[in-house]
C-alpha positions in Angstrom: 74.8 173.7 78.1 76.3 170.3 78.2 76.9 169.3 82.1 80.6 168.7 81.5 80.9 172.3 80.2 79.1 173.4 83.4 81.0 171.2 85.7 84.5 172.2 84.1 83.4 176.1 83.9 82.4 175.4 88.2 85.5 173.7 89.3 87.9 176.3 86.9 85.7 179.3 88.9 86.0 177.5 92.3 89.4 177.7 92.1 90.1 181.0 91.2 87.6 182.2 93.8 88.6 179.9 96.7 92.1 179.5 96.4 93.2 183.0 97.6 91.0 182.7 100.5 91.9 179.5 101.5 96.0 180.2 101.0 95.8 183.4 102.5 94.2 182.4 106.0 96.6 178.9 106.1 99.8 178.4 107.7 103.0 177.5 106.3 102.4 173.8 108.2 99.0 173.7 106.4 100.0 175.0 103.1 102.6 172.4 103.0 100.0 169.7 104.1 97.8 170.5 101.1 100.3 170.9 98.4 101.2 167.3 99.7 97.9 166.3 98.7 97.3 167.9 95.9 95.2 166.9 92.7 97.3 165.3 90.3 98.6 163.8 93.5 95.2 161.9 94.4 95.2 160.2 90.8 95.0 156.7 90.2 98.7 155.8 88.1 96.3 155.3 84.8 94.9 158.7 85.3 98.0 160.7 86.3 99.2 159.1 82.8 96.2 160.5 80.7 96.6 164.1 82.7 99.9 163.9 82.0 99.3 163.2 78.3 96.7 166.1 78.2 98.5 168.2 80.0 101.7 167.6 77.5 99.7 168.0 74.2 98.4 171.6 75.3 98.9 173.6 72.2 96.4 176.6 72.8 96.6 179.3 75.3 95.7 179.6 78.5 97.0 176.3 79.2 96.0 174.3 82.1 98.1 172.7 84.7 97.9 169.4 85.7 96.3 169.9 89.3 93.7 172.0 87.5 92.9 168.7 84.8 93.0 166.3 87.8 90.4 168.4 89.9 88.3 168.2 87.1 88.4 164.3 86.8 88.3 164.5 90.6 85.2 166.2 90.3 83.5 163.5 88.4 83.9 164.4 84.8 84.7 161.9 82.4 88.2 162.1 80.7 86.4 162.0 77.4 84.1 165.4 78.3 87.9 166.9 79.9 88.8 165.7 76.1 85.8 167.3 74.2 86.5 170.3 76.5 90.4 170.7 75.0 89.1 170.6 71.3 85.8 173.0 72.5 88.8 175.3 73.9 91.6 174.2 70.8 93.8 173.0 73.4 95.0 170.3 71.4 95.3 169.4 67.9 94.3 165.5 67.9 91.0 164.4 67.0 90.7 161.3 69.5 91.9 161.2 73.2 93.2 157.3 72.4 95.4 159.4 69.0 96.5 162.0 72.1 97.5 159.1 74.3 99.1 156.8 71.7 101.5 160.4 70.8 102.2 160.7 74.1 103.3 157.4 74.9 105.6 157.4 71.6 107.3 160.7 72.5 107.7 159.8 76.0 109.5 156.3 74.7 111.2 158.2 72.0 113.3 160.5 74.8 113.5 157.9 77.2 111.2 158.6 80.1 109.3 156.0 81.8 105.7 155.2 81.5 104.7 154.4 84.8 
C-alpha cells in the first residue's frame, strides 16, 4: 500500500472516529474556538487556493470538504499524493493537478471572483 493511501485512509478514519467524541464532551465556548481554527483555516494562501481548486473540481461521490483536504495536507501528504488519491477515488476528471489548477483559475476569473 502506498503511504499516501495509508495516511489519507488514517486521517479520513480519525475523523470519523474522533470527531463525535471530541464535539460531544466540548462546550459551546470550545466548539466555537475550534471551528475558528479549523483546517482549511491553518492553510498557507497558496494552499487554501489548491484545496479550493480540488475541492471545486470534485466530480465523484462522496465528495470531500475542504477541512477534510486541508487535514490531509496538514498531515504531511503531498498535494500531488492528495491528487493521485482524487483520480485513485475518480474524484476529478483532469489528468494533471497543474490542468485542475489552471481550470480553476480560468473559471474563477471567468465569473469574477478573486484569486487571492
Amino acid at each position: 500500500m502506498r503511504p499516501g493511501l495509508i495516511v489519507f485512509a488514517f486521517t479520513l478514519a480519525s475523523m470519523f472516529v474522533l470527531a463525535p467524541i471530541v464535539f460531544a464532551e466540548s462546550s459551546p465556548a470550545t466548539v466555537a474556538a475550534s471551528a475558528a481554527l479549523q483546517s482549511y483555516d491553518r492553510l498557507s494562501p497558496a494552499s487554501q487556493r489548491i484545496a479550493r481548486g480540488l475541492f471545486d473540481a470534485q466530480t465523484g461521490e462522496p465528495r470531500l470538504t475542504l477541512d477534510e483536504i486541508a487535514t490531509l495536507r496538514l498531515a504531511g501528504t503531498t498535494w500531488g499524493e492528495i491528487f493521485a488519491e482524487f483520480l485513485a477515488r475518480d474524484l476529478v476528471s483532469e489528468q494533471q493537478l497543474s490542468h485542475l489548477m489552471r481550470e480553476h483559475q480560468s473559471d474563477l476569473k471567468r465569473v469574477g471572483r478573486s484569486t487571492d
